[in-house]
N, C-alpha and C positions, 0 to 999 in steps of 0.2 A: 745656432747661428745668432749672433748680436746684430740686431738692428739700430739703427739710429733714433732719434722721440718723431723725425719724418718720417722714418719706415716703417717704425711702429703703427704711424698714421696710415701709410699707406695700407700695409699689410690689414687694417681693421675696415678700411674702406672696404677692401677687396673682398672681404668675407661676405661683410652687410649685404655688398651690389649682390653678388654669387646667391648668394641665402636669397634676397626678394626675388631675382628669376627666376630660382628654382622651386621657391614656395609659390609662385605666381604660377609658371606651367603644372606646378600641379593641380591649382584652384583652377584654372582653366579646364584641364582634362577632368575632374569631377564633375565641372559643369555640365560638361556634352555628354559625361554617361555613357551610355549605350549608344548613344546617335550618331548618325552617318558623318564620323569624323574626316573621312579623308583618308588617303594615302598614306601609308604609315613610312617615314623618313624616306619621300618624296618618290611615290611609284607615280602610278597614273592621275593626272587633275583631277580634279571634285567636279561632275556633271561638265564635261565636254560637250563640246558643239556639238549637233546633229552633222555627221560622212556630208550626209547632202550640203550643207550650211557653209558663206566663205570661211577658210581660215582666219581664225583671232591671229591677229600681229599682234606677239608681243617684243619689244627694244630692248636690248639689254646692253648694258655700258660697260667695257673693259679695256684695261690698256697694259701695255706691255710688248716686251719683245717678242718677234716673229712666230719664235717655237712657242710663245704660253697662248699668243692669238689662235695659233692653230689648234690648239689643245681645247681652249672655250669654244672654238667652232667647230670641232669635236663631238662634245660637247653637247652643243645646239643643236646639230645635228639628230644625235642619238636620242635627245629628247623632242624629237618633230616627229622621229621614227615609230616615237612609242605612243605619239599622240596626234596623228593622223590630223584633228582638226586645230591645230596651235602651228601658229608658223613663229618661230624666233627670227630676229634679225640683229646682230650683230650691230654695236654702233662701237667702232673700234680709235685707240690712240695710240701712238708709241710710247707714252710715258703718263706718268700720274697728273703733272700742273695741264700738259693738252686736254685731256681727258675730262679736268674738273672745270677749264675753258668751255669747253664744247657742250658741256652739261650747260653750263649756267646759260650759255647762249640759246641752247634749245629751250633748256626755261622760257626764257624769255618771248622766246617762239608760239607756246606751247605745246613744245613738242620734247617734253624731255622722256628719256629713256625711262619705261616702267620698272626698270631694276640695272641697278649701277655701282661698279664695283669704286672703294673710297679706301682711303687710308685712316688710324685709326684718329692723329691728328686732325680731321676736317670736321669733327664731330662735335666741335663746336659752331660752326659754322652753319652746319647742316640741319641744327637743334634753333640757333637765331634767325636763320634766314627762311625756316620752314619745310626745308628742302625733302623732307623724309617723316614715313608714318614708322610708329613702334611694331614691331612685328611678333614680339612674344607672343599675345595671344594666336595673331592667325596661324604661327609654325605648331604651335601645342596643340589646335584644333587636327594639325597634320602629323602628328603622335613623334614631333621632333625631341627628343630625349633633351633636356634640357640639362639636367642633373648630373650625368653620369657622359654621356655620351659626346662631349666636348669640352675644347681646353676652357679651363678659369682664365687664365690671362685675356683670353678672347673676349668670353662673355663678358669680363669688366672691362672691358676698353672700351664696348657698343653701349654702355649702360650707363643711363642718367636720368633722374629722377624716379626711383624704381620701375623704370621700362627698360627694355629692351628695343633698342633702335634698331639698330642695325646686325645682321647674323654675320661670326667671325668667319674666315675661312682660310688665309694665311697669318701665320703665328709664330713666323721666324725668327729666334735668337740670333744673336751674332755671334760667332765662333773665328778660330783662328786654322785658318785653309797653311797647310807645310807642304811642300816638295819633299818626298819620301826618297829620292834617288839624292839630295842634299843635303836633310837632316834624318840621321840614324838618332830616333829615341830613347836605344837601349845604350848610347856612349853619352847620355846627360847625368853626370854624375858620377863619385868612383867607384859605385856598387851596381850594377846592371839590375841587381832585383829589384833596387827601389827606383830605380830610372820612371819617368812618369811613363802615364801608360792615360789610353781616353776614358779608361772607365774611372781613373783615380781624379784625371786633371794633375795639374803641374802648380807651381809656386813659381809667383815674380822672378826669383831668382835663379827658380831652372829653365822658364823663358828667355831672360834674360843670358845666361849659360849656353843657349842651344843658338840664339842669334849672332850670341859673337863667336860661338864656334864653326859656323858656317863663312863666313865672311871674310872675306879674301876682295882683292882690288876689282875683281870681276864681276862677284857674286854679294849683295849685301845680305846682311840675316834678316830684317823685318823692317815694316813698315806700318807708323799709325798715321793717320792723318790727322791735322791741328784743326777737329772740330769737336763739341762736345759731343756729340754720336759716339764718337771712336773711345773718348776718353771720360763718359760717365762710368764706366763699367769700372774702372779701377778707381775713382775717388769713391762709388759705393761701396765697394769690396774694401777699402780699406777704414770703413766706417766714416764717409763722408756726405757732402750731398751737393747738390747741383745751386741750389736755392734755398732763401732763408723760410720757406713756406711751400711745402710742393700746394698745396689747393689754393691759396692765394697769394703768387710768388709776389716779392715790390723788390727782391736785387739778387744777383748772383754769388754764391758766397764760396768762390774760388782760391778766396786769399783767406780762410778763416783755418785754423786746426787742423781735421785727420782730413779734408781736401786740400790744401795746401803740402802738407806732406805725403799725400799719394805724386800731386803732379810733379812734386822733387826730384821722387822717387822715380817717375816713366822717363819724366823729360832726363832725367845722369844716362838713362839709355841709350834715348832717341837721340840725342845730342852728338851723340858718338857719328863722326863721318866715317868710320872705316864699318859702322853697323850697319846705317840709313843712308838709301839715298838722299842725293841731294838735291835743291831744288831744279838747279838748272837738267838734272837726267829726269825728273820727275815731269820737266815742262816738255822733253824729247820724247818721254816714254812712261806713260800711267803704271803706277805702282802693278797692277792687274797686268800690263801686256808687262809690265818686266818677270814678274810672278809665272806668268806662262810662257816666257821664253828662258825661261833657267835662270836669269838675272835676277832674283827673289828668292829668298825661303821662305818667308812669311807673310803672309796679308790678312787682314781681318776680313770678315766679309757676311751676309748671309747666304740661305740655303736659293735664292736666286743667282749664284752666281754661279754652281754646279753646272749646268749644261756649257758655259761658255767655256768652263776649264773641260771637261769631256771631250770638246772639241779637238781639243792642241793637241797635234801631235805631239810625241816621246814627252806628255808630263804624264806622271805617277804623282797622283796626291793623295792624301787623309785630311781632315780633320780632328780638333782640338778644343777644349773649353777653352775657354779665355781662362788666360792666368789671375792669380786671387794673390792677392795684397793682405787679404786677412780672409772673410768668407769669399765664398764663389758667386759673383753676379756676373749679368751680364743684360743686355738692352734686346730689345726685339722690336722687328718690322713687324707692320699686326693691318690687314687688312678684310677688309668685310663687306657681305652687299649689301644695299639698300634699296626698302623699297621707294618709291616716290611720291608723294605725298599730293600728286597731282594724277597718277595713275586712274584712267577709267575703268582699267580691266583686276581687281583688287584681288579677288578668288584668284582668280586665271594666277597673276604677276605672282601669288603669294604659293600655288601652285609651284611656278615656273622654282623660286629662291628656293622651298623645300627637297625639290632636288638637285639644285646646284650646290647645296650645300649637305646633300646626302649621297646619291650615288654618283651623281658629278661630279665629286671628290674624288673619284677615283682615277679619272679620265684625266683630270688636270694634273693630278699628283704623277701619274707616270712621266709626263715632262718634265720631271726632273725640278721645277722653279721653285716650287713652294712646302713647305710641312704644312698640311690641313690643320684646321681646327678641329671637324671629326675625328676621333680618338681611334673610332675600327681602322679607320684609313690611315691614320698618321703610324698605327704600328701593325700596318700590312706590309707585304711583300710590294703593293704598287708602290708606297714610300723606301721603305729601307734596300731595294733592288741593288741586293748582294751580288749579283754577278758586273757590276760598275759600280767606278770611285763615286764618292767615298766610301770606302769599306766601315767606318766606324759612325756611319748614318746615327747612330742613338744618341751621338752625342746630342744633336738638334732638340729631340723630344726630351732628353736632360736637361737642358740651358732653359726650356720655356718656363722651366718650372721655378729658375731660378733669376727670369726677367725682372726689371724694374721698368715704369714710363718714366720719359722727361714729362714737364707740364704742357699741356694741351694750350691753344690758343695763340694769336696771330703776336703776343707781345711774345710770348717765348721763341715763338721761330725769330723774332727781330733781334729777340736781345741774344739768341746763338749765332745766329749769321753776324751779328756786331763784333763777337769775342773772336770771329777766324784771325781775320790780319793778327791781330795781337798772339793770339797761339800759335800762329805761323811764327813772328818773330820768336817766340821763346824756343819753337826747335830748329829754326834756321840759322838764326844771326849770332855773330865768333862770339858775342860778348851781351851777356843781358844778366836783367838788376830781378829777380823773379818774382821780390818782394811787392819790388814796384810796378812791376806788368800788371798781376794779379791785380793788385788793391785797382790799378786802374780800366781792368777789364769788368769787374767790380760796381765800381765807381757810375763806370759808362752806362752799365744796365738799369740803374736806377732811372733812367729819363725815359728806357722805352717802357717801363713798365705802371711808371705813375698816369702816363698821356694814354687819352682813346685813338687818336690822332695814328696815321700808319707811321710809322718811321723806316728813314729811307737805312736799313740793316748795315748796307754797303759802308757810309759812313762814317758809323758810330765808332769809336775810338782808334781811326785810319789815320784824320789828320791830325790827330794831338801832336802838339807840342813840333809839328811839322815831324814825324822819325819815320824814319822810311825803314822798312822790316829788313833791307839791308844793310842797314848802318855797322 
């Protein structure tokens, strides 16, 4: 696989972080020797209350949709069961931005949750503003396999300045969800034996191939959406890169070389009206309900969106890697808990994470939402649950291995949410200059990234030049 002189970088970071966590849990475990370490990946707390004594409350913070809430109170549950004097309580949200709202307010209360679940993006936030203790040592005092027993992508997301912040515990690549009663696999292409297949992955242009051969006035073939999420996977696959600097980006470098000719390459696709929908069916009906009403072959998506397509009735689906331009990447949701850094109860709380992130995996993962970080669980029967779609579940635990990050920090989300309008027009509007969109998507990012200042994302290169994305 060729990397880029960023991925090169990247990929060395990832090693260094991995190697100090894992030489760190083992100087840990030397340390304690023989001594009463603890639960080994997360059975019973280390010295519980006295039967007689009130139950320890401990909070725990999580958000998400209905079935993953009930799966952590599940969850919570089965670990009250097994520890008679610990009470869990639930401090729940519908989504990630409530969630990290409701933390910071209890903060401020002093009442924040002793364990809360974050995205892998807050972790600069959570590292400046104090929000959280490193947890390596306390989980390796709890014989948590640091080495072997969980994703690398994970363990480097939580990891900064050789600690370990935060424990991973969703590590979802994005893949490409097809309607199997739509698109037939085995008619891409004029030889059926080389037709793609999920263990091989496909090529742009049998993606490509299989979208417009679905596509009729009813049915379109696929759907990317115009943000960089959707569309980092194919400027990295085709040897390109987000930014002139992933560790300290100052502009987007959209309009340079092999990123520039990947976005050529997707947008001659997406551009196509008889392929994609358009915007105004898009503003009738989310790419997602058109996907699960048959009006879709293709959507990108992660392993969170499994239960909602399970739901619909008469769909038949699989998944897909994402298609490759040159190597196989693709981007990942990457979530993790933490502990809190204000927490009174540290044993207890570090207790509680050791087995939310060891046999709590298990509990969560049959809901269908997430691929664990735990590695026993992510390639158990509670994950790959062969008797329901997706049938080709491995691709998931393939893709992580072959994940990239965007850059972390509050200028990067500004300067991606700046680039939408602008990528909107290049796959919506009859007539565009690509040269010049780019250099000015580009251009624009340079101001969120030089300033400390928030910048309002919204924005940033909407009203140039007065062009309105329908023009």
């Amino acid at each position: 696989m060729s990397l880029s002189p960023s991925g090169r970088s990247r990929l060395a970071r990832t090693v260094a972080l991995c190697a100090s966590v894992a030489l760190l849990a083992a100087a840990c475990t030397l340390t304690d020797g023989d001594s009463d370490a603890g639960p080994e990946n997360g059975s019973a707390p280390t010295g519980p209350p006295s039967p007689t004594a009130e139950p320890l409350t401990l909070r725990l913070g999580v958000h998400g949709p209905e079935g993953l809430l009930a799966a952590y109170e599940e969850m919570a549950a089965t670990y009250e069961e097994a520890n008679p004097g610990v009470r869990v309580e639930l401090v729940t949200a519908p989504d990630h931005d409530a969630a990290m709202g409701a933390i910071e307010r209890d903060r401020a209360a002093g009442e924040a949750p002793d364990v809360f679940l974050v995205e892998h993006g807050d972790l600069p936030k959570l590292l400046d503003d104090e929000w959280v203790q490193p947890v390596d040592e306390l989980l390796s005092q709890r014989g948590v396999d640091f080495g072997d027993g969980y994703q690398r992508e994970g363990m480097t997301a939580f990891s900064a300045d050789m600690r370990l912040h935060c424990m991973p515990h969703d590590v979802s690549p994005m893949v490409v969800y097809y309607n199997t009663d739509l698109l037939d696999l085995t008619t891409i292409g004029d030889d059926p034996e080389e037709a793609p297949t999920a263990e091989d992955g496909w090529t742009f242009d049998q993606f490509a191939e299989a979208a417009r051969s679905v596509s009729t006035r009813r049915v379109k073939g696929v759907h990317v959406a115009p943000d960089l999420e959707q569309l980092a996977p194919f400027v990295w696959s085709a040897g390109g890169d987000l930014v002139d600097s992933t560790g300290d980006p100052s502009r987007l470098t959209l309009s340079e070389g092999d990123s520039r000719e990947a976005l050529d390459r997707v947008l001659t696709l997406l551009r196509e009206t008889r392929v994609t929908p358009s915007r105004e069916q898009l503003s009738r009906r989310s790419a997602v309900d058109r996907f699960v009403g048959g009006r879709l072959a293709m959507v990108l998506g992660y392993r969170s969106l499994v239960p909602q397509l399970r739901e619909a009735e008469d769909l038949a689906f699989d998944v897909m890697p994402l298609p490759r331009l040159g190597s196989y990447r693709t981007i990942s949701s990457i979530t993790g808990f933490c502990l809190s850094a204000t927490t009174e109860q540290v044993e207890a709380a570090a207790d509680l994470l050791t087995y939310i992130v060891g046999p709590g995996e298990e509990i969560v993962t049959r809901a269908g939402y997430t691929l664990p970080a735990n590695l026993d669980v992510a390639y158990s029967r509670d994950f790959s649950q062969r008797s329901q779609e997706p049938q080709s579940a491995f691709v998931f635990n393939e893709g992580i291995r072959r994940a990239a990050h965007v850059p972390l920090g509050r200028e990067w989300r500004a300067a991606a949410a700046g680039a939408v309008p602008q990528l909107t027009r290049l796959l919506f509007s009859p007539v565009i200059d690509l040269d010049r969109v780019l250099q000015r998507i580009d251009d624009s990012s340079e101001v969120v990234f030089v300033t400390e200042d928030e910048a309002d994302a919204d924005d940033i290169g909407a009203d140039e030049d007065a062009e309105d994305i329908d023009e």
